[in-house]
HTML snippet that shows the backbone in 3Dmol.js (N, CA, C, O; Angstrom):
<script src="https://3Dmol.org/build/3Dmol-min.js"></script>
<div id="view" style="width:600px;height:400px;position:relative"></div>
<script>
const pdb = `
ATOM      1  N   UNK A   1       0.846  -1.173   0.000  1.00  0.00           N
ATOM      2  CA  UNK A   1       0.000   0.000   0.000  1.00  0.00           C
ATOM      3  C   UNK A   1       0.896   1.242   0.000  1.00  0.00           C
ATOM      4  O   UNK A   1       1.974   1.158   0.588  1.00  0.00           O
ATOM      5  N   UNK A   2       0.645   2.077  -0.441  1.00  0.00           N
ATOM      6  CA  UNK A   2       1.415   3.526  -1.193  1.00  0.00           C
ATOM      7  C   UNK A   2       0.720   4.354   0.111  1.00  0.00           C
ATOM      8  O   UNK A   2      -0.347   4.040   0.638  1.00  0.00           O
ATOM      9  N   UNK A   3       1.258   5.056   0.353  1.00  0.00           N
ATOM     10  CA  UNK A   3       1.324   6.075   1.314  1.00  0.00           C
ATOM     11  C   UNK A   3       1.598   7.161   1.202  1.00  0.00           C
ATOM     12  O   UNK A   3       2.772   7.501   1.347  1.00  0.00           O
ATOM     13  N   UNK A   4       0.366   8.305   0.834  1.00  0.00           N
ATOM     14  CA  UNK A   4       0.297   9.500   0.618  1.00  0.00           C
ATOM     15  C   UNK A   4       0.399  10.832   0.621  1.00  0.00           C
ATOM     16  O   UNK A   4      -0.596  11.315   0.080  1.00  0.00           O
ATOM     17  N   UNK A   5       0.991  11.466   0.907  1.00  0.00           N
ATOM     18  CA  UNK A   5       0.492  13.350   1.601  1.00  0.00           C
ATOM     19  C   UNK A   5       0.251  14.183   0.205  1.00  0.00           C
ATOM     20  O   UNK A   5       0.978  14.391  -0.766  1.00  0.00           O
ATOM     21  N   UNK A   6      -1.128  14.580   0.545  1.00  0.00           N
ATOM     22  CA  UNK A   6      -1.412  15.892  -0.462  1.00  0.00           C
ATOM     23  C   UNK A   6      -1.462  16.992   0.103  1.00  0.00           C
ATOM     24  O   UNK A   6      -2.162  17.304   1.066  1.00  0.00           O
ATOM     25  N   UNK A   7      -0.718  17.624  -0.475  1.00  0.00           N
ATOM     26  CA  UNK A   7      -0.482  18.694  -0.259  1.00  0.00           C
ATOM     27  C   UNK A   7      -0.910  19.979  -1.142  1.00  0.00           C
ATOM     28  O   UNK A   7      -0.292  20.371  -2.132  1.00  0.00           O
ATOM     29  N   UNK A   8      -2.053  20.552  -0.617  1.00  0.00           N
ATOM     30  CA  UNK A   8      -2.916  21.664  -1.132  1.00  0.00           C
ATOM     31  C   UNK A   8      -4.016  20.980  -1.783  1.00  0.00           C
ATOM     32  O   UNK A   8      -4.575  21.271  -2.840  1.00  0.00           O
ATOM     33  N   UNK A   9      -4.243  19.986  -0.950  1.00  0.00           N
ATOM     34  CA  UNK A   9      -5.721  18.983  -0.959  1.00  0.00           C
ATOM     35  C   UNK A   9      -7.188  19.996  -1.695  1.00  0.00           C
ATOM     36  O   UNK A   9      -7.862  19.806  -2.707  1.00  0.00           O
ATOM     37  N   UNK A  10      -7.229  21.077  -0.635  1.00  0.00           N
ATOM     38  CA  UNK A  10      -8.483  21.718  -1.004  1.00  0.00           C
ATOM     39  C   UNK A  10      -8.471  22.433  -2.356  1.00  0.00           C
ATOM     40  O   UNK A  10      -9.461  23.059  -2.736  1.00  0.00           O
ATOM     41  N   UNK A  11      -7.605  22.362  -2.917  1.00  0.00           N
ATOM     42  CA  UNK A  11      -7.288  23.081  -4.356  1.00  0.00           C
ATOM     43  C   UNK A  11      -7.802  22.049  -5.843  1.00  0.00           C
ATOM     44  O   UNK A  11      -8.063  20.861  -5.655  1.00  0.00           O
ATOM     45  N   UNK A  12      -7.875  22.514  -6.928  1.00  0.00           N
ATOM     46  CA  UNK A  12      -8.448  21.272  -7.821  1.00  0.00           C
ATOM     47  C   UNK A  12      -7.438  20.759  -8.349  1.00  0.00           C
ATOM     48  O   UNK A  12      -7.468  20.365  -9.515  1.00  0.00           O
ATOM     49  N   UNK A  13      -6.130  20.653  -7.418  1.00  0.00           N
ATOM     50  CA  UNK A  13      -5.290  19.530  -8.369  1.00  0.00           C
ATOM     51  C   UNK A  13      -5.419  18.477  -7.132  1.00  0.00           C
ATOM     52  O   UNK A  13      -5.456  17.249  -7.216  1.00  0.00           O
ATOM     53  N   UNK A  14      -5.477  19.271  -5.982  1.00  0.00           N
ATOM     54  CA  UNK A  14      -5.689  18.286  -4.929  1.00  0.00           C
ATOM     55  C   UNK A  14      -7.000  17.555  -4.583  1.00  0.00           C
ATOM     56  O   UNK A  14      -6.849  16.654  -3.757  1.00  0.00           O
ATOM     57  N   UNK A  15      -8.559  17.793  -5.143  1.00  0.00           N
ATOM     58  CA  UNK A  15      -9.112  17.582  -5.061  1.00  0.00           C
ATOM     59  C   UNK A  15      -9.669  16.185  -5.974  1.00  0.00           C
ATOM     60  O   UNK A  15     -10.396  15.208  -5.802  1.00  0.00           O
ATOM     61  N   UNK A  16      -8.941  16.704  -6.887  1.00  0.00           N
ATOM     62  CA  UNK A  16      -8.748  15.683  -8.088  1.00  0.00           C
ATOM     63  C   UNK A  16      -8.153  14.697  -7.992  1.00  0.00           C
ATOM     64  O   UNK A  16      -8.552  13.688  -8.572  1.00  0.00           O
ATOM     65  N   UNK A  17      -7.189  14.693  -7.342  1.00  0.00           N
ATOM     66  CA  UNK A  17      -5.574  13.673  -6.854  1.00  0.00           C
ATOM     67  C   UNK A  17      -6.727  13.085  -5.486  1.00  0.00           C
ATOM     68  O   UNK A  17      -6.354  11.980  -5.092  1.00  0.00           O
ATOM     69  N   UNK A  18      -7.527  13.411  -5.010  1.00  0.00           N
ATOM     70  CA  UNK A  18      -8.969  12.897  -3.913  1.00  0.00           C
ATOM     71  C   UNK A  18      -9.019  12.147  -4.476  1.00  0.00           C
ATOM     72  O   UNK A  18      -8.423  11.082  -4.312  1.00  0.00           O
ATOM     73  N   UNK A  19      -9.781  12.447  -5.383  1.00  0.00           N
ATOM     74  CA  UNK A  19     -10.953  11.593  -6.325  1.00  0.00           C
ATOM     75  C   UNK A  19     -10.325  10.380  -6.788  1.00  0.00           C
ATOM     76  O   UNK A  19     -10.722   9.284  -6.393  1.00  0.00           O
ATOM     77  N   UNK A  20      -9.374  10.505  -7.597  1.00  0.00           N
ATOM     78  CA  UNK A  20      -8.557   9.712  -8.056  1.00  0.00           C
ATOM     79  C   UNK A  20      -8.154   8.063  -6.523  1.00  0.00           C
ATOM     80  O   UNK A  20      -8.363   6.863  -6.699  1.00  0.00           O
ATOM     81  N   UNK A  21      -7.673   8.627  -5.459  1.00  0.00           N
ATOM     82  CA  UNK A  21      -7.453   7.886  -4.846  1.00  0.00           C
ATOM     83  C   UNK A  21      -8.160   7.099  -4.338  1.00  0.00           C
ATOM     84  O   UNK A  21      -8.001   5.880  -4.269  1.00  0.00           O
ATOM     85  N   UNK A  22      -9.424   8.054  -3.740  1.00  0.00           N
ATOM     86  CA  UNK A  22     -10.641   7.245  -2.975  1.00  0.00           C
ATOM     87  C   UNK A  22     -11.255   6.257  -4.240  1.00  0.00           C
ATOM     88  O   UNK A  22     -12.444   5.974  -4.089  1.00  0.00           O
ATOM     89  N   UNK A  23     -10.643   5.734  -5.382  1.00  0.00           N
ATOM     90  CA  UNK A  23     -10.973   4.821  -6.519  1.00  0.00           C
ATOM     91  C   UNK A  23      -9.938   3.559  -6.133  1.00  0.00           C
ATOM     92  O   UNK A  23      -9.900   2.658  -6.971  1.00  0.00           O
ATOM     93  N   UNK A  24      -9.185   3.425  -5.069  1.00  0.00           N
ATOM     94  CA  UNK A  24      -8.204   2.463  -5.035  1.00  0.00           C
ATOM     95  C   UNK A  24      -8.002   2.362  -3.506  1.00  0.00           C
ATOM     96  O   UNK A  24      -6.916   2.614  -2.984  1.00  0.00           O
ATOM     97  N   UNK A  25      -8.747   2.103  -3.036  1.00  0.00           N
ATOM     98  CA  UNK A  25      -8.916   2.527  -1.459  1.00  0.00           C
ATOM     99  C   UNK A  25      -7.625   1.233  -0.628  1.00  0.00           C
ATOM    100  O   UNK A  25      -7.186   1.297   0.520  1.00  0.00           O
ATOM    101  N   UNK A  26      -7.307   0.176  -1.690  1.00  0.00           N
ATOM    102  CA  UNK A  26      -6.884  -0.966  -1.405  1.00  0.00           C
ATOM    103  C   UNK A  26      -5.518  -0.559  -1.848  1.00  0.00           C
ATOM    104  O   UNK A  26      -4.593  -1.154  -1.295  1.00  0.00           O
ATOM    105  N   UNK A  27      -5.223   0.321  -2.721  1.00  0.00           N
ATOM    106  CA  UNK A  27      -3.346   0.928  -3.088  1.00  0.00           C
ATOM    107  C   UNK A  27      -3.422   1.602  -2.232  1.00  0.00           C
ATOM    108  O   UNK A  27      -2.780   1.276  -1.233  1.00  0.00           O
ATOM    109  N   UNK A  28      -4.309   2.983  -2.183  1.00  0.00           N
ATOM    110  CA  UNK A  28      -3.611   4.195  -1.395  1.00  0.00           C
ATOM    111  C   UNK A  28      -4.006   4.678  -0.082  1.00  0.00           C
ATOM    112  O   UNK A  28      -5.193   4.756   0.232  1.00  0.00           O
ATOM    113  N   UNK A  29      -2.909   5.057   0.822  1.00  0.00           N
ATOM    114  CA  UNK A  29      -3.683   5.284   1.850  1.00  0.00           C
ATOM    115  C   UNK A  29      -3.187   6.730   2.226  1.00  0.00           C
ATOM    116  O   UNK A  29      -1.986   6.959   2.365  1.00  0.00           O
ATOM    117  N   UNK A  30      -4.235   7.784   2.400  1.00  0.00           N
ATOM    118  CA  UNK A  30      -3.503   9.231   3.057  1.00  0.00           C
ATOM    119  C   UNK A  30      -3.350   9.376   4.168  1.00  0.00           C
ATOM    120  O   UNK A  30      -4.157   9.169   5.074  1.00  0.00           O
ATOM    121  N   UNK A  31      -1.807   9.922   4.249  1.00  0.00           N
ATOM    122  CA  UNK A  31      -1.261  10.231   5.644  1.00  0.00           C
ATOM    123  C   UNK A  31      -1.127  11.602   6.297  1.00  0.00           C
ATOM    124  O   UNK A  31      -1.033  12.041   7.443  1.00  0.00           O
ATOM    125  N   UNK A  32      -1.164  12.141   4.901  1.00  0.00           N
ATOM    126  CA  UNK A  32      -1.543  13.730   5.713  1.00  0.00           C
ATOM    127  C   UNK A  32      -2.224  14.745   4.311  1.00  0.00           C
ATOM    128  O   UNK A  32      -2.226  14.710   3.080  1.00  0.00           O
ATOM    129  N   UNK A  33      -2.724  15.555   5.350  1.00  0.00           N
ATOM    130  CA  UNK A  33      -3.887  16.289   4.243  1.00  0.00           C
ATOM    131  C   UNK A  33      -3.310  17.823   4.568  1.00  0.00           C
ATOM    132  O   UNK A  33      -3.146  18.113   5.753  1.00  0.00           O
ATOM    133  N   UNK A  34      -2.974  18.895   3.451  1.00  0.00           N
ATOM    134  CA  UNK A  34      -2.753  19.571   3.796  1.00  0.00           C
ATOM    135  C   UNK A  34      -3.579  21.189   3.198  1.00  0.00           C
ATOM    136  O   UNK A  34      -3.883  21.131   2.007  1.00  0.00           O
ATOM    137  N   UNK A  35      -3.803  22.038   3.645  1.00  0.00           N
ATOM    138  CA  UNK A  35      -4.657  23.322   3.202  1.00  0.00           C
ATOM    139  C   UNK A  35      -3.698  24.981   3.203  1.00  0.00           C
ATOM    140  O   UNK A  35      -2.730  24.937   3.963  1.00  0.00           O
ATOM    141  N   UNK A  36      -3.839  26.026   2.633  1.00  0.00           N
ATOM    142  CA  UNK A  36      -3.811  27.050   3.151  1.00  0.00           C
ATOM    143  C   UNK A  36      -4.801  27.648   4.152  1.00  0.00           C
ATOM    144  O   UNK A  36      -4.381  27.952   5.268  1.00  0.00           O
ATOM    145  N   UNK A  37      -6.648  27.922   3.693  1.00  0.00           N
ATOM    146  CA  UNK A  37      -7.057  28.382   4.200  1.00  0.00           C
ATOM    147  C   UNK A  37      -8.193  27.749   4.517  1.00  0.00           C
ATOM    148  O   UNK A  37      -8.755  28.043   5.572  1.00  0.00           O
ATOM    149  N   UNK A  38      -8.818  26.605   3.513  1.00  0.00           N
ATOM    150  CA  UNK A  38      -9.973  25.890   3.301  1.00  0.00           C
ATOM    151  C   UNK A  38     -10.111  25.265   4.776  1.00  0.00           C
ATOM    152  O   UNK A  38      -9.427  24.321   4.382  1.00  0.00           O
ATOM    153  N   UNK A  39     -10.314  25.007   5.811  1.00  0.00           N
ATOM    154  CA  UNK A  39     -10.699  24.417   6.530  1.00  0.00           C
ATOM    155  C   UNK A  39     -11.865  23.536   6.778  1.00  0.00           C
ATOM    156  O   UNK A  39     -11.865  22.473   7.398  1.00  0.00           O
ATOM    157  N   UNK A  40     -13.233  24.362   5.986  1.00  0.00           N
ATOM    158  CA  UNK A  40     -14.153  23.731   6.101  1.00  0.00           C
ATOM    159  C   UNK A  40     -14.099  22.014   4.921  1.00  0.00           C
ATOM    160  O   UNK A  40     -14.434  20.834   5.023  1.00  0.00           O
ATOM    161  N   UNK A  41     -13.634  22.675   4.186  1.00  0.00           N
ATOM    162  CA  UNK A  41     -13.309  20.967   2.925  1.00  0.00           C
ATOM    163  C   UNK A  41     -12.129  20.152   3.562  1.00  0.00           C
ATOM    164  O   UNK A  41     -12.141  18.944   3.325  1.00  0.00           O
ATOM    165  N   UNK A  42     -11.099  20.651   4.345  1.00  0.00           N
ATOM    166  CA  UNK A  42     -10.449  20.219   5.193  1.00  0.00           C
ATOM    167  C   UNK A  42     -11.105  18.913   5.943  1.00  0.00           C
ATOM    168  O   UNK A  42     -11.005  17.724   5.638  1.00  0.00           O
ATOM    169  N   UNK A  43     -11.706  19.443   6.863  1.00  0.00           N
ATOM    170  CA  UNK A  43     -12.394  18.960   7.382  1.00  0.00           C
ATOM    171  C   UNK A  43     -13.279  18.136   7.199  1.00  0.00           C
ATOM    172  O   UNK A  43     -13.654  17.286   8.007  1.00  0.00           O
ATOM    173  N   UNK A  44     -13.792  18.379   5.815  1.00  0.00           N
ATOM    174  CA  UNK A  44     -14.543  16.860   5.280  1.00  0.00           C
ATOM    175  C   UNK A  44     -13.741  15.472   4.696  1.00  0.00           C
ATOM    176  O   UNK A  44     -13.902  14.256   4.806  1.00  0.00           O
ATOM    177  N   UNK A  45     -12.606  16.550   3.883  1.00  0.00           N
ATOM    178  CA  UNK A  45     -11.432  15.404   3.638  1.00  0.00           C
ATOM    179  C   UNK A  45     -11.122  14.422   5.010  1.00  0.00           C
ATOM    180  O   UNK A  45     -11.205  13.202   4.864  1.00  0.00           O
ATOM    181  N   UNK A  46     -10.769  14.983   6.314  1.00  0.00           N
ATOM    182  CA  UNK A  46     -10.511  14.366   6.993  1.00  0.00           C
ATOM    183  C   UNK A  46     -11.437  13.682   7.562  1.00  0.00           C
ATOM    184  O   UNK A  46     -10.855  13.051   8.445  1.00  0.00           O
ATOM    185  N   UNK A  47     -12.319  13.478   7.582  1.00  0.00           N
ATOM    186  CA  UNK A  47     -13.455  12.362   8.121  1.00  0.00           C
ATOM    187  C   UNK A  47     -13.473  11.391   7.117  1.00  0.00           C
ATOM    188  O   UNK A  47     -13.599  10.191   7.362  1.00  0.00           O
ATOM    189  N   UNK A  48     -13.317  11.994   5.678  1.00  0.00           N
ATOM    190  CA  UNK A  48     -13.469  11.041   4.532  1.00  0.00           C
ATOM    191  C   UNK A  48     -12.345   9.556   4.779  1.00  0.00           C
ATOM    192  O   UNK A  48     -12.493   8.337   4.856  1.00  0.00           O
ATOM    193  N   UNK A  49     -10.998  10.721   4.847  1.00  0.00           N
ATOM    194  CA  UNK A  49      -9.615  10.072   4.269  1.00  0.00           C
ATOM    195  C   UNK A  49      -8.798   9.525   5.897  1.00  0.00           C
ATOM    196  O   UNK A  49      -7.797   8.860   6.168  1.00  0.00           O
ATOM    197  N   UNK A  50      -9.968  10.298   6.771  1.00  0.00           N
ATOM    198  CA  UNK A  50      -8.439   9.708   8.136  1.00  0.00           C
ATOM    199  C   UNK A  50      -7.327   9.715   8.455  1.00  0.00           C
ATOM    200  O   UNK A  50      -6.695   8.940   9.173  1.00  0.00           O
ATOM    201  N   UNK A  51      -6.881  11.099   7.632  1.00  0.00           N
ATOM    202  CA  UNK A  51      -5.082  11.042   7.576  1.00  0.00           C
ATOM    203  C   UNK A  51      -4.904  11.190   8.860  1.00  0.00           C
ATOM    204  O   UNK A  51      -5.785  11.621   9.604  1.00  0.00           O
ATOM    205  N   UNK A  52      -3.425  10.751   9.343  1.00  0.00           N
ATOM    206  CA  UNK A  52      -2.527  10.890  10.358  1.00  0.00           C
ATOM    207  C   UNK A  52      -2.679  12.176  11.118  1.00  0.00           C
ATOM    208  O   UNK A  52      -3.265  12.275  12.196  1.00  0.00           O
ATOM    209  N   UNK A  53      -2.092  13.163  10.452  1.00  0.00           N
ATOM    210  CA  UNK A  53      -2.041  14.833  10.203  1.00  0.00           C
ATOM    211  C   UNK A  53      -2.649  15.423   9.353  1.00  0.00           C
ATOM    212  O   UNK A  53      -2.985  14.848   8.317  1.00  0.00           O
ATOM    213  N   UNK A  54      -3.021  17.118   9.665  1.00  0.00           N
ATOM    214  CA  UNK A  54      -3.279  18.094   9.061  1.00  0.00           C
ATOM    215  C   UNK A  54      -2.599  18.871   9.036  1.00  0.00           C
ATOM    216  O   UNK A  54      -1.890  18.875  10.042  1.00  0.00           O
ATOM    217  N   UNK A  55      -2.344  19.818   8.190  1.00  0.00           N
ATOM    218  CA  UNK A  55      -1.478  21.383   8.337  1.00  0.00           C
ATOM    219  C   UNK A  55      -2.472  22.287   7.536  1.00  0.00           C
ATOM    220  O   UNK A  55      -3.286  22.011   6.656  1.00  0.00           O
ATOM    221  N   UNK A  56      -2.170  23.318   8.067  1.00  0.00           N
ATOM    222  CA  UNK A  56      -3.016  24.115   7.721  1.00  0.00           C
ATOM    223  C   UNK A  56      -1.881  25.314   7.944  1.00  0.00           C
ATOM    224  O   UNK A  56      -1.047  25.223   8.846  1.00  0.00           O
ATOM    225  N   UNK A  57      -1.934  26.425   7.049  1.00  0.00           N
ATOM    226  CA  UNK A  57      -1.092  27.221   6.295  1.00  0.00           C
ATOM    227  C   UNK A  57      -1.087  28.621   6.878  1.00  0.00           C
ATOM    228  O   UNK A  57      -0.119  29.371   6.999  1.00  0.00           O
ATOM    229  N   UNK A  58      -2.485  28.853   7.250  1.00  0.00           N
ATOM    230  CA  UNK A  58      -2.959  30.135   7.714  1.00  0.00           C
ATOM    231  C   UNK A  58      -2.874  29.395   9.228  1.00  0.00           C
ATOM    232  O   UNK A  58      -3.178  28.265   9.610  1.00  0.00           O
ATOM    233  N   UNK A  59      -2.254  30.706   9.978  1.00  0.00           N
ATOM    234  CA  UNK A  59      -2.437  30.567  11.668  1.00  0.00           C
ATOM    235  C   UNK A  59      -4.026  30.713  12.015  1.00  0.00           C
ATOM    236  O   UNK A  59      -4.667  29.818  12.567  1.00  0.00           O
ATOM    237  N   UNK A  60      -4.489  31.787  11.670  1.00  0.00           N
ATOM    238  CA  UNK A  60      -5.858  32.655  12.143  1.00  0.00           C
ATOM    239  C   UNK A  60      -6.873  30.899  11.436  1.00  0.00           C
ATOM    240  O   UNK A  60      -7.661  30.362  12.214  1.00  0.00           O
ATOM    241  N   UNK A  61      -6.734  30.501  10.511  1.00  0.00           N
ATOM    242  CA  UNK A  61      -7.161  29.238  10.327  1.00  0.00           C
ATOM    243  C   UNK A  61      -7.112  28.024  11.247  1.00  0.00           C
ATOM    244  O   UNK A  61      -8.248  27.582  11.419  1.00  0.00           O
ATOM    245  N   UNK A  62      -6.371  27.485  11.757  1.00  0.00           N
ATOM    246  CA  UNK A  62      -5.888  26.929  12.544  1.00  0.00           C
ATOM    247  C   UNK A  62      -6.416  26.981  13.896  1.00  0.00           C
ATOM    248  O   UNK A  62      -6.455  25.973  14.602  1.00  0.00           O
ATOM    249  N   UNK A  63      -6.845  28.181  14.303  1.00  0.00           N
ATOM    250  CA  UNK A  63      -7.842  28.107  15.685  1.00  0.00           C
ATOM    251  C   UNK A  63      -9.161  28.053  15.120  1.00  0.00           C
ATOM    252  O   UNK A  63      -9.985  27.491  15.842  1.00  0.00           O
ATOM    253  N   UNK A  64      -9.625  28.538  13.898  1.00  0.00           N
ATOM    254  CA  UNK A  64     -11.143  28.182  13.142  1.00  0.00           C
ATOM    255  C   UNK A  64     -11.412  27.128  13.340  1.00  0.00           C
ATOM    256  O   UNK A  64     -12.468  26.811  13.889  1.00  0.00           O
ATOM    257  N   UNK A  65     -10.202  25.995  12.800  1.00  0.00           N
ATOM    258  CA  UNK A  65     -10.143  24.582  12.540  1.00  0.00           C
ATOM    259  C   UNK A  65     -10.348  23.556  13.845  1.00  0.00           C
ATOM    260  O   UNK A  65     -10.935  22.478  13.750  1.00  0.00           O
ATOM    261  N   UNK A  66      -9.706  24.127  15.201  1.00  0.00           N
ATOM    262  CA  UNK A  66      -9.738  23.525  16.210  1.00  0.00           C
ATOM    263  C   UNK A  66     -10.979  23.926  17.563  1.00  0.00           C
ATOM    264  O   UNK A  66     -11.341  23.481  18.652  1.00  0.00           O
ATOM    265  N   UNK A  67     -11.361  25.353  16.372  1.00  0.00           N
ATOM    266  CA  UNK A  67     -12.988  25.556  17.527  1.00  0.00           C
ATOM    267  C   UNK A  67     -13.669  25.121  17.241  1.00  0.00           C
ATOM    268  O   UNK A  67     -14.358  24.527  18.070  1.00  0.00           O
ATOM    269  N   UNK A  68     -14.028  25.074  15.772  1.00  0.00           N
ATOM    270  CA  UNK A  68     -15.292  24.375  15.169  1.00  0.00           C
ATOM    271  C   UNK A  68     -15.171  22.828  15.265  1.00  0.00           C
ATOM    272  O   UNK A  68     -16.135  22.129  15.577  1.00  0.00           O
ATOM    273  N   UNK A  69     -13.862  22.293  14.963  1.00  0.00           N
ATOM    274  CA  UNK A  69     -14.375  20.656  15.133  1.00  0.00           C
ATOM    275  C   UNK A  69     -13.406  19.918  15.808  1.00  0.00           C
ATOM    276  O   UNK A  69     -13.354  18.696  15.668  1.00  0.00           O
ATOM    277  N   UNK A  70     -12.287  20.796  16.844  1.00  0.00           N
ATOM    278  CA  UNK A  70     -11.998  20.173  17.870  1.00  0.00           C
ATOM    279  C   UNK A  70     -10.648  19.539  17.470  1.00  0.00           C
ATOM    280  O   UNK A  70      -9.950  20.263  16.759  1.00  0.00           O
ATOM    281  N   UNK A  71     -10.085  18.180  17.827  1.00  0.00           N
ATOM    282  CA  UNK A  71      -9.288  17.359  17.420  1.00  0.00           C
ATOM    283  C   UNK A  71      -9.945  16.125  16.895  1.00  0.00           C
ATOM    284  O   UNK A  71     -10.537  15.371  17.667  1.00  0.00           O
ATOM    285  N   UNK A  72      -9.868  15.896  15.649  1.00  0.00           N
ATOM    286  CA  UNK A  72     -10.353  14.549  14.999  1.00  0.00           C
ATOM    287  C   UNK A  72      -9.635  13.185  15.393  1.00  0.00           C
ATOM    288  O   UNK A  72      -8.459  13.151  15.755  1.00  0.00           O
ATOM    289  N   UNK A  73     -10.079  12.572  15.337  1.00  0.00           N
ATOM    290  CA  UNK A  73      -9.543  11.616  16.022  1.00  0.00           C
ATOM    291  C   UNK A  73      -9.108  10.126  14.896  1.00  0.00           C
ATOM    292  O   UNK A  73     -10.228   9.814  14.494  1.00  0.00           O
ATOM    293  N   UNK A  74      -8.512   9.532  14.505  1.00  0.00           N
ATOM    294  CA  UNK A  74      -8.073   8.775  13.618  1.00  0.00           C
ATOM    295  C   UNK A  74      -8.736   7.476  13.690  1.00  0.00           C
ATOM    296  O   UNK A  74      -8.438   6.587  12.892  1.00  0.00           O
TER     297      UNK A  74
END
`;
const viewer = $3Dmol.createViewer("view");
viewer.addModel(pdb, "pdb");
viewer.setStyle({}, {cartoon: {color: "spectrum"}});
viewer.zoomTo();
viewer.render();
</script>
């Protein structure tokens, strides 16, 4: 199994490079998901995909990310 990080996930090369993967759920697995500012698609990625980690790009994002939905849990 191939082991992933996208990086600028919420963007449409990263969204696409999604799509693409969640088609092979048995090759690929994501280990980290990464954003500038998107948090809210963030956040769906990560319930979707279960990565390890997040990063997130923007600071002022980053407390958005952890008021609204806390620490996700793997």
């Amino acid at each position: 199994m191939e082991k992933i990080a996208v990086l600028g996930s919420t963007g449409s090369i990263g969204t696409n490079s999604l799509d693409v993967i969640s088609r092979f759920p048995e090759r690929f697995r994501v280990k980290l998901l990464s954003t500038n500012s998107n948090v809210r698609l963030l956040h769906e990625q990560t319930i979707k995909f279960r990565p390890e980690a997040v990063c997130i790009g923007n600071r002022d994002k980053t407390g958005e990310f952890k008021g609204r939905w806390g620490k996700v849990r793997v």
